[in-house]
C-alpha positions as a printed NumPy array, in Angstrom:
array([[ 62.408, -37.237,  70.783],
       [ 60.504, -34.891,  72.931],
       [ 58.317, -31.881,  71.637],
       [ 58.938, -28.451,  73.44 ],
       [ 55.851, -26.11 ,  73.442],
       [ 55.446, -22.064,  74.283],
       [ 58.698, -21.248,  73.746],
       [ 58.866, -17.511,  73.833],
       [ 61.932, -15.444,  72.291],
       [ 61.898, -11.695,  71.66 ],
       [ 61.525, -10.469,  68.107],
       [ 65.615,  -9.479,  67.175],
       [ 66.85 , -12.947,  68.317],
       [ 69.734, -14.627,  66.67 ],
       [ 70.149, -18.085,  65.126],
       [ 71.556, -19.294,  68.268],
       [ 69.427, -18.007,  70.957],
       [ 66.912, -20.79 ,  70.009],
       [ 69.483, -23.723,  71.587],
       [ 70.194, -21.399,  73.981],
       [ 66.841, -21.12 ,  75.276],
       [ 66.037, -24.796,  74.909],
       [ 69.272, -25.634,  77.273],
       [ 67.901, -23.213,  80.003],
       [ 64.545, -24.426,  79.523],
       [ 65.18 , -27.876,  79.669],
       [ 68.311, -27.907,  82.123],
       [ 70.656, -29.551,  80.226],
       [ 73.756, -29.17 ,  78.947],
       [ 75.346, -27.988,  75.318],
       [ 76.245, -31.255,  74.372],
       [ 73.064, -33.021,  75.177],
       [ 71.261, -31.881,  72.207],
       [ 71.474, -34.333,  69.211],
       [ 69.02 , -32.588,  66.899],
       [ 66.724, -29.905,  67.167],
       [ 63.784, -29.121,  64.558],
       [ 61.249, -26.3  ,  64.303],
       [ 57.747, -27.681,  64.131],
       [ 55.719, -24.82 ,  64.715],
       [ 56.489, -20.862,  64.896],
       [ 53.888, -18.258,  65.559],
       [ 54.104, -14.411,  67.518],
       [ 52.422, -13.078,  70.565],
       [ 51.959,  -9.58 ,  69.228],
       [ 49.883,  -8.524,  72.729],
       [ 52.726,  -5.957,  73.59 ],
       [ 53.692,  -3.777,  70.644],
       [ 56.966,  -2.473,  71.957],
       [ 57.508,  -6.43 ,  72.777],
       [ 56.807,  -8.507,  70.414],
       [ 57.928, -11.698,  70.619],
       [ 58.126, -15.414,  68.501],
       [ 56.688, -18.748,  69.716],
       [ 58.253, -21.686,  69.031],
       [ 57.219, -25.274,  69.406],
       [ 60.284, -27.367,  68.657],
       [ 61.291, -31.166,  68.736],
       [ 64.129, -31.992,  70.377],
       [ 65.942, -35.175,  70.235],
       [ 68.458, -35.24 ,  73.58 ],
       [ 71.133, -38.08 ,  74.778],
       [ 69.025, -37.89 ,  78.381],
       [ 65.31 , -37.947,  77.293],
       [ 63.363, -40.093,  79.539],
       [ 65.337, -38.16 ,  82.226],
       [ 63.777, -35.107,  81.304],
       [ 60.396, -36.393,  80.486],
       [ 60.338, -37.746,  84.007],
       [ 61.509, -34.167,  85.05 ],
       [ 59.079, -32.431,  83.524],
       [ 55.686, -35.032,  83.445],
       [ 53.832, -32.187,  84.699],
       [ 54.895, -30.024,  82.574],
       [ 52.269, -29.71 ,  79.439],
       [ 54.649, -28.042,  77.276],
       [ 56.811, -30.816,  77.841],
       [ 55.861, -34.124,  75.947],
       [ 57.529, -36.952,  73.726],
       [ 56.938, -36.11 ,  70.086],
       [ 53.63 , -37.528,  68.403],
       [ 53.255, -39.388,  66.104],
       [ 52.17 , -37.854,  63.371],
       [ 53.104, -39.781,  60.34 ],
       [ 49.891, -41.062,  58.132],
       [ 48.851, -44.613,  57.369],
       [ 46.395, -46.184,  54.658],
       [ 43.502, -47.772,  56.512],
       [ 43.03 , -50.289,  53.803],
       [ 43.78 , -50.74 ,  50.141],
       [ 42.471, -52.108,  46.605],
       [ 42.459, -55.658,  46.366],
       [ 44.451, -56.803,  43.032],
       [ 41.081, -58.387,  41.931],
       [ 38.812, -55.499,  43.092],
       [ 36.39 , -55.497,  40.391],
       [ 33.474, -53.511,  41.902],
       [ 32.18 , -50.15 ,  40.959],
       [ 34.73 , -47.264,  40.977],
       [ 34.094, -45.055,  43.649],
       [ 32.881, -41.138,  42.443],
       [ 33.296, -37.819,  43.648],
       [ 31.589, -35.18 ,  43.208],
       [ 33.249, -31.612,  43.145],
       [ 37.471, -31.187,  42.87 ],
       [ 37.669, -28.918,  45.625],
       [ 39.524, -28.904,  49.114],
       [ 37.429, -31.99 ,  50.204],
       [ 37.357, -33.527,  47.302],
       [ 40.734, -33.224,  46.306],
       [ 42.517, -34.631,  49.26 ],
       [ 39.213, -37.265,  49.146],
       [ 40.36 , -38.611,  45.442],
       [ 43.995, -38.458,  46.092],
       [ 43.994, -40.813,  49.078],
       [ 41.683, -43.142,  47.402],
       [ 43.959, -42.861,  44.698],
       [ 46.694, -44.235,  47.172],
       [ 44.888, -46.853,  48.239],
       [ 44.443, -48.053,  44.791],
       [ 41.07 , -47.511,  44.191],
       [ 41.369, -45.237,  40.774],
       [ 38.663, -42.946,  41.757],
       [ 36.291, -40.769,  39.206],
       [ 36.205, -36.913,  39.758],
       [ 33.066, -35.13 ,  38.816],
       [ 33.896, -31.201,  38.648],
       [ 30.887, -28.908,  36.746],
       [ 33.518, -26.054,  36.42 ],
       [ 36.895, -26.386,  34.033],
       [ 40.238, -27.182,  34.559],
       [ 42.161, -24.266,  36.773],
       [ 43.858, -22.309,  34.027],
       [ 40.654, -22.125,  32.137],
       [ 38.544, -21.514,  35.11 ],
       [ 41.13 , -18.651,  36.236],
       [ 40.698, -17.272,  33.009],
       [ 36.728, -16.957,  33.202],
       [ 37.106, -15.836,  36.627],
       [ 38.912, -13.025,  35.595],
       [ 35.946, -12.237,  32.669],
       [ 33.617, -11.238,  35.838],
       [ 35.805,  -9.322,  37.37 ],
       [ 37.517,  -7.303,  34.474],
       [ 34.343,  -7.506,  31.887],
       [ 31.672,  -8.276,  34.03 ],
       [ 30.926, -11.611,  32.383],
       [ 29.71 , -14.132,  34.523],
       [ 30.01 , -17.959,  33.378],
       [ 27.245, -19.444,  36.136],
       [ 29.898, -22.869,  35.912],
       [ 33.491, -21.249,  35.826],
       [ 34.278, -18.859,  38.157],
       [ 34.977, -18.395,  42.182],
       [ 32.442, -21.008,  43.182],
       [ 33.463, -23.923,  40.323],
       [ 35.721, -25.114,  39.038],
       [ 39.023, -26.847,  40.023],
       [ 40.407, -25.87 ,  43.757],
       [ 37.106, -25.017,  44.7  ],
       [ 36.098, -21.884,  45.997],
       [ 39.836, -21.998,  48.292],
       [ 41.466, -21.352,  44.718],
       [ 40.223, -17.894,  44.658],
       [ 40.982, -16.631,  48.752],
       [ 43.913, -16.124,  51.009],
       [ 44.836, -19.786,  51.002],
       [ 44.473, -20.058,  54.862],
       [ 46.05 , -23.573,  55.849],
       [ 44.848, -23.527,  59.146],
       [ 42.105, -25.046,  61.404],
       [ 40.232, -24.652,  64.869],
       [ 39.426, -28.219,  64.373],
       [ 40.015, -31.553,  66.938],
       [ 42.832, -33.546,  64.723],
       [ 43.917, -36.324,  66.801],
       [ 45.348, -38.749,  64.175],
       [ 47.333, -35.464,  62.983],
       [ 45.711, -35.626,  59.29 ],
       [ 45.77 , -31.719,  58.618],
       [ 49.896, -32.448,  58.689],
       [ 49.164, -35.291,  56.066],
       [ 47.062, -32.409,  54.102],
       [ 49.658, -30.012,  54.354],
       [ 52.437, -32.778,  53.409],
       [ 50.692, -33.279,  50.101],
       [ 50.566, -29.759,  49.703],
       [ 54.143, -29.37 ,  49.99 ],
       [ 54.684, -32.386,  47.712],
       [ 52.454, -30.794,  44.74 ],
       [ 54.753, -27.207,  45.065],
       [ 53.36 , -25.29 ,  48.412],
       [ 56.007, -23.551,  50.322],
       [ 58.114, -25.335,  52.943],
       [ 57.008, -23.327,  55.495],
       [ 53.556, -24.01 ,  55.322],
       [ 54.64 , -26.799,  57.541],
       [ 56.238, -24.432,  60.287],
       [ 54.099, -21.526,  60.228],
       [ 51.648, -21.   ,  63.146],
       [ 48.959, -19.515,  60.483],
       [ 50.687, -20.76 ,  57.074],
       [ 49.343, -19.766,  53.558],
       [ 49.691, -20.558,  50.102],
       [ 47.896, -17.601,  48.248],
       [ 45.816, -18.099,  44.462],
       [ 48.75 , -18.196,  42.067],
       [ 50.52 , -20.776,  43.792],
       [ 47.07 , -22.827,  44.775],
       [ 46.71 , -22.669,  40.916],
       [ 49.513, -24.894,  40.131],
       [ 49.179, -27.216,  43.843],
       [ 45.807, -28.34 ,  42.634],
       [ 46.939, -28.793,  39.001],
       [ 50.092, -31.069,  40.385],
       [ 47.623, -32.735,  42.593],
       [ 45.81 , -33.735,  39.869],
       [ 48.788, -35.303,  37.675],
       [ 49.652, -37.529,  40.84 ],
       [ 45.678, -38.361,  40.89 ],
       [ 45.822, -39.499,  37.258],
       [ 48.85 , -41.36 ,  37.49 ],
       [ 47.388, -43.419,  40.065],
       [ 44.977, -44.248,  37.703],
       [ 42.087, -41.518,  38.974],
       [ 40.195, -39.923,  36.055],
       [ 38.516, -36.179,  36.003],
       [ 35.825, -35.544,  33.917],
       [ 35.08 , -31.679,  34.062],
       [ 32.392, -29.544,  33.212],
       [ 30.106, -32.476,  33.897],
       [ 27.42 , -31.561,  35.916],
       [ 25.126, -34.471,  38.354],
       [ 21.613, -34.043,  37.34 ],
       [ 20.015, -36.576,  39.134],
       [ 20.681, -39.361,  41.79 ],
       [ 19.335, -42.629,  40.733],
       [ 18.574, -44.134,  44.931],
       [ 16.736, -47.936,  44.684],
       [ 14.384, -49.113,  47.748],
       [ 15.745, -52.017,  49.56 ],
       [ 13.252, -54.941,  50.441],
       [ 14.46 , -53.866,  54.172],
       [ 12.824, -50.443,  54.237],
       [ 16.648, -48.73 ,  53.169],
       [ 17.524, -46.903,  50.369],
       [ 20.744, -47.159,  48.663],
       [ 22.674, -44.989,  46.005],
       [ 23.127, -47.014,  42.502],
       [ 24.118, -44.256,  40.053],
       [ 24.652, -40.895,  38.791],
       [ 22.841, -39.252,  35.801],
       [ 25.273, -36.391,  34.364],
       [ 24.711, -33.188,  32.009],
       [ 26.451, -35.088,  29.375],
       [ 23.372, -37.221,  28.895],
       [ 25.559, -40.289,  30.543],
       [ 24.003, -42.627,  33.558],
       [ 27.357, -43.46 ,  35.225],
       [ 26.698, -46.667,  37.992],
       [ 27.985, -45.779,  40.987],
       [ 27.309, -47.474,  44.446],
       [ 29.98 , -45.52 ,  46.947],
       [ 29.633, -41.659,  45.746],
       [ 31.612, -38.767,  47.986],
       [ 29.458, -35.664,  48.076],
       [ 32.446, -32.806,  48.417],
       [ 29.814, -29.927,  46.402],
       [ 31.022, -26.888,  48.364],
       [ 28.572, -24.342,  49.539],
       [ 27.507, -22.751,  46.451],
       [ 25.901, -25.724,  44.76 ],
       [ 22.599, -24.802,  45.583],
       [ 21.076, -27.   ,  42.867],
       [ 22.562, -30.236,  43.523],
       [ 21.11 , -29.255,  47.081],
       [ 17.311, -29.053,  45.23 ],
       [ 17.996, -32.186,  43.896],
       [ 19.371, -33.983,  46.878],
       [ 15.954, -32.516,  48.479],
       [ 13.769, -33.641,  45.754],
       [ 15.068, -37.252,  45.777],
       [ 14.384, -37.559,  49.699],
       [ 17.985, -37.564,  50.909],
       [ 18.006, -36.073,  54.304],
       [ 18.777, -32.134,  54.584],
       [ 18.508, -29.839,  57.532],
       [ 19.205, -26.113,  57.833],
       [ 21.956, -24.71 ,  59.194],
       [ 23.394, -21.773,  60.736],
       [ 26.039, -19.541,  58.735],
       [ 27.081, -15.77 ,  58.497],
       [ 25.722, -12.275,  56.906],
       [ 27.563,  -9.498,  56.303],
       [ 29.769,  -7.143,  54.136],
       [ 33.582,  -7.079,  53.697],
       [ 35.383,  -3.963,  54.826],
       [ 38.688,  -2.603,  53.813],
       [ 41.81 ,  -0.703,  55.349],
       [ 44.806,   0.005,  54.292],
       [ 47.072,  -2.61 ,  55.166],
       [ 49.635,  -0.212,  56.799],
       [ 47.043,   1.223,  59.006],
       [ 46.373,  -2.82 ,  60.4  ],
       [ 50.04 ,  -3.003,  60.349],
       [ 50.976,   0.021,  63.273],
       [ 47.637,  -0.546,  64.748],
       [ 48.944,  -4.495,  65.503],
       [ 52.522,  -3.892,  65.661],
       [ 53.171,  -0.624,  66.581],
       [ 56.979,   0.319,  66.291],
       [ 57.728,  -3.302,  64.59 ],
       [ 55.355,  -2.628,  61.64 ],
       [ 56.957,  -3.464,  58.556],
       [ 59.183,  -6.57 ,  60.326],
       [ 59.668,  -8.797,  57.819],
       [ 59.471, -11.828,  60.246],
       [ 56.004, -10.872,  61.329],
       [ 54.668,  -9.843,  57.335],
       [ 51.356,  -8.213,  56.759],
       [ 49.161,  -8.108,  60.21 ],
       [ 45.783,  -9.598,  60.667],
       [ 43.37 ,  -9.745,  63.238],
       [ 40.233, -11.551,  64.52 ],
       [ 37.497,  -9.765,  66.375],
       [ 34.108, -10.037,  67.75 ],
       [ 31.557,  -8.621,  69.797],
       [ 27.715,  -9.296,  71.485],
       [ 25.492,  -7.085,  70.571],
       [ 22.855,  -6.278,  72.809],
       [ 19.954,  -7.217,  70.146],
       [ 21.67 , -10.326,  70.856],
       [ 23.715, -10.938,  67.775],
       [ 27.075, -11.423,  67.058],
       [ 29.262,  -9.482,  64.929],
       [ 32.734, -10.957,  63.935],
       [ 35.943, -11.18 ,  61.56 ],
       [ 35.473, -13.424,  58.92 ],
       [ 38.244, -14.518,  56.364],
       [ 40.653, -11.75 ,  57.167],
       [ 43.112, -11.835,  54.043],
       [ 46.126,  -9.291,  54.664],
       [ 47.693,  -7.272,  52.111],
       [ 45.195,  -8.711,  49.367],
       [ 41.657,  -7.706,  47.593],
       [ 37.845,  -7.972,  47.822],
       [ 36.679, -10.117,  44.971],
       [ 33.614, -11.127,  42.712],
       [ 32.349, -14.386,  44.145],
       [ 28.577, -14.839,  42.821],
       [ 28.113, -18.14 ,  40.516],
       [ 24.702, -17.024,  40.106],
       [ 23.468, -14.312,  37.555],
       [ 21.683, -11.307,  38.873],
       [ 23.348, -11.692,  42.172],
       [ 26.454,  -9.707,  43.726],
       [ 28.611, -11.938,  46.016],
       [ 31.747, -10.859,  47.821],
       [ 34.854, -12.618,  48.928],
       [ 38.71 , -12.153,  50.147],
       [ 41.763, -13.046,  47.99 ],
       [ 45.251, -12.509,  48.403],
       [ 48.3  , -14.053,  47.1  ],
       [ 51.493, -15.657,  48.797],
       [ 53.299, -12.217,  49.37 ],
       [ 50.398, -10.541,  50.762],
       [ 51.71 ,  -7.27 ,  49.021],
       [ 48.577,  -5.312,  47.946],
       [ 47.445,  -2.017,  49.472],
       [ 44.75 ,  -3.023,  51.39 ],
       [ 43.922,  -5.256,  54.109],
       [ 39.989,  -6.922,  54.115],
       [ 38.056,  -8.962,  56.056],
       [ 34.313, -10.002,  56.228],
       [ 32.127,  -8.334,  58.722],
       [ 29.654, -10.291,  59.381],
       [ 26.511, -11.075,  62.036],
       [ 25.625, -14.797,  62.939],
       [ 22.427, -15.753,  60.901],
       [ 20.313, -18.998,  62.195],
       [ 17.633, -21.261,  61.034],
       [ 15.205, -21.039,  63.936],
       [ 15.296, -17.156,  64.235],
       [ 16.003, -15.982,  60.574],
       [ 15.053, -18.799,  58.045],
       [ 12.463, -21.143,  59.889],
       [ 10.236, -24.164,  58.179],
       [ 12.536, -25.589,  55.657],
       [ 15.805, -27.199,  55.312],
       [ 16.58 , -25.057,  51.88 ],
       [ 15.377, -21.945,  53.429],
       [ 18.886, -20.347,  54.059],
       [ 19.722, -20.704,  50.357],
       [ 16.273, -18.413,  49.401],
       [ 17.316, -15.89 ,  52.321],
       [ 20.8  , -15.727,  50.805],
       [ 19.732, -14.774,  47.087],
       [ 17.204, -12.461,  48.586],
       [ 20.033,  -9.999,  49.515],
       [ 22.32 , -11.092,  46.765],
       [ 19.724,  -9.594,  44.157],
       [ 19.075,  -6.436,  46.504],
       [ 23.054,  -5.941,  46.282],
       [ 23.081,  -6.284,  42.834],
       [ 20.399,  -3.705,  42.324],
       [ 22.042,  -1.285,  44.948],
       [ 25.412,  -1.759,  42.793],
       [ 23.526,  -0.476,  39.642],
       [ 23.156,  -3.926,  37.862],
       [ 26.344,  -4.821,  36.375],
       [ 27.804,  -7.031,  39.142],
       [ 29.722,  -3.806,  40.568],
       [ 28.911,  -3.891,  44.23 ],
       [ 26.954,  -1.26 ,  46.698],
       [ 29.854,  -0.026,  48.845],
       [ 29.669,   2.642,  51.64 ],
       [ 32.205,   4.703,  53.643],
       [ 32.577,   3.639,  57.727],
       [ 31.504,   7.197,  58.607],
       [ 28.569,   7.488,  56.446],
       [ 27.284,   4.025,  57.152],
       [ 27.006,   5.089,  60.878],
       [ 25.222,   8.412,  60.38 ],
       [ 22.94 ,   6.82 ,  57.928],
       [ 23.615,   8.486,  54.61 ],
       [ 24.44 ,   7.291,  51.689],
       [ 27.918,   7.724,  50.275],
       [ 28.665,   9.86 ,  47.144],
       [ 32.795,   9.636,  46.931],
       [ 35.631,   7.896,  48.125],
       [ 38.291,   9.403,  50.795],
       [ 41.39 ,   8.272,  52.129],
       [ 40.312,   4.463,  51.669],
       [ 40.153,   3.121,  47.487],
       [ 38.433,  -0.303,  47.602],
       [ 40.311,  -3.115,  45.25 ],
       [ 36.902,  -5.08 ,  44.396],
       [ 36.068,  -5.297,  40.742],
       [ 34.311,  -4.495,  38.662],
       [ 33.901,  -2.109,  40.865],
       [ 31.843,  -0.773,  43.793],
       [ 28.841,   1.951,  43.719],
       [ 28.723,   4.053,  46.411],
       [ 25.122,   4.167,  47.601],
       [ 23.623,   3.222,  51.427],
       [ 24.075,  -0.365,  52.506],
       [ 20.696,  -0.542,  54.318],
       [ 19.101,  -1.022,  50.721],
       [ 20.478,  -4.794,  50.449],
       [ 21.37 ,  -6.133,  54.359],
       [ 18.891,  -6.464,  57.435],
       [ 18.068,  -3.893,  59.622],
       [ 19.532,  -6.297,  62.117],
       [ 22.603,  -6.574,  60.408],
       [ 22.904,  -3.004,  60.004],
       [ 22.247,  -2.355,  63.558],
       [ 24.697,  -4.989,  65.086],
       [ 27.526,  -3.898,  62.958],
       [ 26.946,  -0.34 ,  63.95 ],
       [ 27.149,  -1.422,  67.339],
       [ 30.432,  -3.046,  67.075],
       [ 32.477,  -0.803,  64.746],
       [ 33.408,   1.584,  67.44 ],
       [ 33.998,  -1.486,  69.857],
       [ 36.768,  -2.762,  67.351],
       [ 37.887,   0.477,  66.881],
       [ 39.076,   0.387,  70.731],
       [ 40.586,  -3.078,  69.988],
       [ 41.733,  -1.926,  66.788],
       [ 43.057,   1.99 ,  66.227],
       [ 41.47 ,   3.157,  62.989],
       [ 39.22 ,   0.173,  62.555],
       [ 36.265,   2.439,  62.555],
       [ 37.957,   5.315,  60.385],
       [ 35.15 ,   7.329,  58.265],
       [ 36.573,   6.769,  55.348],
       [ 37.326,   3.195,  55.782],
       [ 35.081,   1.512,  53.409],
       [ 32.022,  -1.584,  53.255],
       [ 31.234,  -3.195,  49.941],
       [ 28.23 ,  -6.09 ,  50.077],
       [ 26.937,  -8.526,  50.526],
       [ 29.229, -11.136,  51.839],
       [ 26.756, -13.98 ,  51.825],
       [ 28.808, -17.297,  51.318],
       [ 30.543, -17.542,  54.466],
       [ 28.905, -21.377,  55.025],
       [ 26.601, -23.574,  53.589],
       [ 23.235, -23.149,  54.912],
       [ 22.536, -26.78 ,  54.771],
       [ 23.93 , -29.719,  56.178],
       [ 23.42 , -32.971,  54.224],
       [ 23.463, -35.207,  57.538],
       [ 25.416, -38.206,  57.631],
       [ 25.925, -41.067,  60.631],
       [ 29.041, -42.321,  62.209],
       [ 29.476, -44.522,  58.894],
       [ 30.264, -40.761,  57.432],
       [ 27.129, -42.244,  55.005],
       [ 23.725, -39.862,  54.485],
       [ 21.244, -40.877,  57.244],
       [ 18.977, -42.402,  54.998],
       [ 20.8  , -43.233,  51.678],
       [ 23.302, -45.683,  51.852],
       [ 26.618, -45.022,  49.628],
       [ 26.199, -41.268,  49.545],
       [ 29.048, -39.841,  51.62 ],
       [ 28.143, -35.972,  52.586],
       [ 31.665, -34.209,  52.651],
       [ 33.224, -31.126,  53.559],
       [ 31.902, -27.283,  53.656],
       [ 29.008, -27.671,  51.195],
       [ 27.63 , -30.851,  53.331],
       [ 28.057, -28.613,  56.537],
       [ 31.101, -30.28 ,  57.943],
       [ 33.96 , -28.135,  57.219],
       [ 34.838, -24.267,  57.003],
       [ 38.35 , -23.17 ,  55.315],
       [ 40.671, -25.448,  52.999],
       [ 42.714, -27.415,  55.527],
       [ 39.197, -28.571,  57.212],
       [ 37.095, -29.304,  54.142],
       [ 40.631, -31.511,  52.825],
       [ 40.751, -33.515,  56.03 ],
       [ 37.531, -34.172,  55.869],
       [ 37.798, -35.437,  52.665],
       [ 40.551, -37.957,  54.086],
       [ 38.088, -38.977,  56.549],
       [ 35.209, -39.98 ,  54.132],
       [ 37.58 , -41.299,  51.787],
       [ 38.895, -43.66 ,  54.089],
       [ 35.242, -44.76 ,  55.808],
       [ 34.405, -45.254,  51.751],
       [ 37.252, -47.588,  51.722],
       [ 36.781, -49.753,  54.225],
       [ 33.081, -50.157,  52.931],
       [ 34.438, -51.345,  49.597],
       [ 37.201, -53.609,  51.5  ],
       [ 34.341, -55.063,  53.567],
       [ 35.741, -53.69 ,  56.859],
       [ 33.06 , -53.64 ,  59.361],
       [ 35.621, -50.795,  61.316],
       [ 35.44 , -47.27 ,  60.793],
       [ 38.241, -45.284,  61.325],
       [ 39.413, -44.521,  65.132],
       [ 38.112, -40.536,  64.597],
       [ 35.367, -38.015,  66.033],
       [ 32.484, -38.849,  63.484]])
């Protein structure tokens, strides 16, 4: 079977114009096609009047190494990989060590304990926040009540903070052994739309994430896997080897329990700023790292629709537009797109009280008014937060308390209009644009909780994206803060082994360690670790064939 790339077809084809193209293509005849499969279909949206779909499709012919040898230049042209998965080791019958642990029942760790799970080593999950449904409920009590629950809400809880977003399934990341198809497989498997597996940027959205991770679980336990949530990690218990080393040997939890553990998975997510204290305290290795300031901003979706689309707006094939932008500032900053979640909402994300945190949610359909995106301006350690590796987290909840002062107090957030924002006045009512975040946003001026940097980058590039974009930079378009999460700003450093630096059986995972950004890379990270953990406890002196 051969895999045919960049396959362009205008917008109104039919259902036969896709053979028709691969025979002309390829130059072959009708009968020469056995099978034919849709692996990948995105749209190349650069002419509005024009738009066309892009296919990637494998093809299964009668003459195939004759047209591999016709086409071996050809880079669209290529046999089919392989891109099945396979178990790099599994439980011995008589395994009678320590239980591996993870820590946190996000993306990462999700996909982490379910693969372990496969393999037959009956992992423990350690999740501070509740079960999904329960979590989903005190989610909601911040954003309709304004009651916060500081371990049940965006942040923690089952899913992880992905529960609560757009549900983006795809990656920028180098996947060689194809593992982002074995995340999206298992996605599938636990009730995720089909075409998450087709779709050049596929999907999933927060009601159906809710019952994935739920599903996920089930299969987890049934493998013999056990969750214990709203269980906190208060301490690392780490023994010095007679060799100098330092090595993991157990877990002390909020429930007053010391649980032994010599082979623990670190999958926190970027909001668990305490566990990142503790790490500190106990002398596991922690650097700072960059990540992103900013604001969300809001349009209707419509307007992001004709501005993308133009006469094709409205297509059902094409759905709600996005976009990504970006621009360098001359103060030497950049100023970028961040999360863009069509057709959805802005949304409470803090987990700490006394802070305002904002985020982007939007469910499967994509069929809410507005369209959002962060806005946000690169933020790093040596220019912004310099002399400690925990610095970032202090700079973050420095503007997450100014923007919960500038919202009035109640975890409603400081919003401003576009217009107002670049003549420097503070806003006093709402115009064409009505922002979805609740509880609600204050209109005041947004220089009293970012950076004057900040302010002045992003009022650089608003009327640069408003070229790339017609009515990005609308007056009454409107800004609600502070978008602070964006990344961990720490990275818990690990070595090839995937183990901490300095702390043998602690396995830093996903966003929160600083190796992951968005669902689909935090989860195949998680395979990864899990499978380095594995062939620890196997006593495999390999480490998977993968980038470290």
């Amino acid at each position: 079977m051969l895999r045919l790339s960049d396959l362009a077809l205008p917008l109104d084809h039919g259902p036969a114009d896709l053979e028709q193209a691969v025979i002309a293509r390829l130059g072959v005849e009708p009968g020469d096609i056995e099978r034919l499969a849709v692996v990948r279909r995105g749209n190349d949206a650069r002419r509005k009047t024009a738009i066309k779909l892009v296919y990637s499709l494998d093809v299964q012919l009668r003459n195939e190494a004759e047209v591999l040898a016709r086409f071996a230049e050809d880079q669209h042209v290529r046999p089919t990989p392989d891109t099945s998965y396979r178990f790099v080791a599994r439980a011995p019958e008589d395994y009678a060590g320590l239980r591996p642990v993870v820590i946190g029942a996000g993306p990462c760790g999700l996909l982490a304990a379910l693969v372990l799970a496969q393999m037959g080593f009956r992992p423990i999950i350690i999740e501070r926040g509740k079960a999904v449904r329960e979590r989903t409920k005190d989610t909601w009590g911040l954003w309709r009540r304004s009651v916060l629950d500081p371990e049940s809400n965006v942040q923690f809880g089952e899913g992880g903070a992905g529960t609560f977003s757009d549900g983006k399934l795809y990656s920028r990341i180098k996947d060689p052994r194809h593992l982002g198809r074995k995340v999206l497989t298992e996605f599938v498997k636990a009730g995720a739309p089909e075409d998450i597996l087709t779709e050049a940027h596929p999907h999933i959205g927060t009601f159906r994430l809710v019952t994935m991770v739920m599903s996920i679980r089930e299969t987890i336990e049934k493998l013999g896997g056990e969750y214990r949530f709203q269980t906190r990690v208060e301490d690392f218990e780490i023994e010095q080897e007679a060799g100098g080393g330092r090595r993991l040997t157990g877990l002390h939890l909020s429930t007053g329990e010391f649980l032994p553990a010599s082979h623990v998975i670190m999958a926190v997510g970027h909001s668990a700023r305490d566990t990142f204290q503790v790490l500190y305290d106990r002398g596991v290795h922690v650097e700072a790292k960059p990540f992103a300031l900013g604001v969300r901003i809001e349009h209707p979706q419509s307007w992001i629709d004709n501005a993308r689309y133009g006469p094709n707006a409205g297509n059902s094939i094409l759905g709600p537009a996005a976009y990504s932008i970006s621009h360098k500032c001359a103060n030497g900053r950049v100023v970028y797109s961040f999360c863009m979640c069509p057709g959805g909402r802005v949304v409470a994300a803090t987990s700490e009280e006394g802070r305002v945190v904002t985020n982007g949610m939007s469910q499967y359909s994509r069929a809410e008014f507005n369209a959002n995106s962060g806005l946000v301006v690169d933020i790093t350690p040596e220019r912004d937060y310099p002399g400690h590796p925990l610095a970032g987290i202090a700079f973050q909840r420095k503007f997450e308390e100014l923007a919960f002062k500038a919202g009035g107090a109640n975890y409603k957030a400081p919003g401003q209009k576009l217009g107002d924002f670049l003549a420097g006045r503070a806003s006093s009512e709402f115009g064409a644009v009505i922002p979805s975040y609740q509880p609600g946003v204050h209109l005041t001026d947004l220089r009293e909780c970012l950076p004057d940097f900040v302010i002045d980058a992003i009022r650089e590039a608003l009327p640069v994206f408003g070229r790339q974009v017609p009515g990005y930079d609308h007056s009454d378009v409107v800004m609600t803060g502070v978008e602070t999460r964006t990344s961990s700003p720490v990275r818990i450093t690990r070595g090839r082994d995937f183990q901490s630096l300095n702390t043998c059986g602690l396995y830093p995972a996903g966003e929160g360690a600083g190796y992951a950004g968005g669902i689909l890379s935090a989860a195949v990270d998680g395979i990864r670790v899990a499978e380095a953990l594995a062939l620890e406890l196997v006593s495999c002196d390999r480490v998977p064939d993968i980038p470290s």
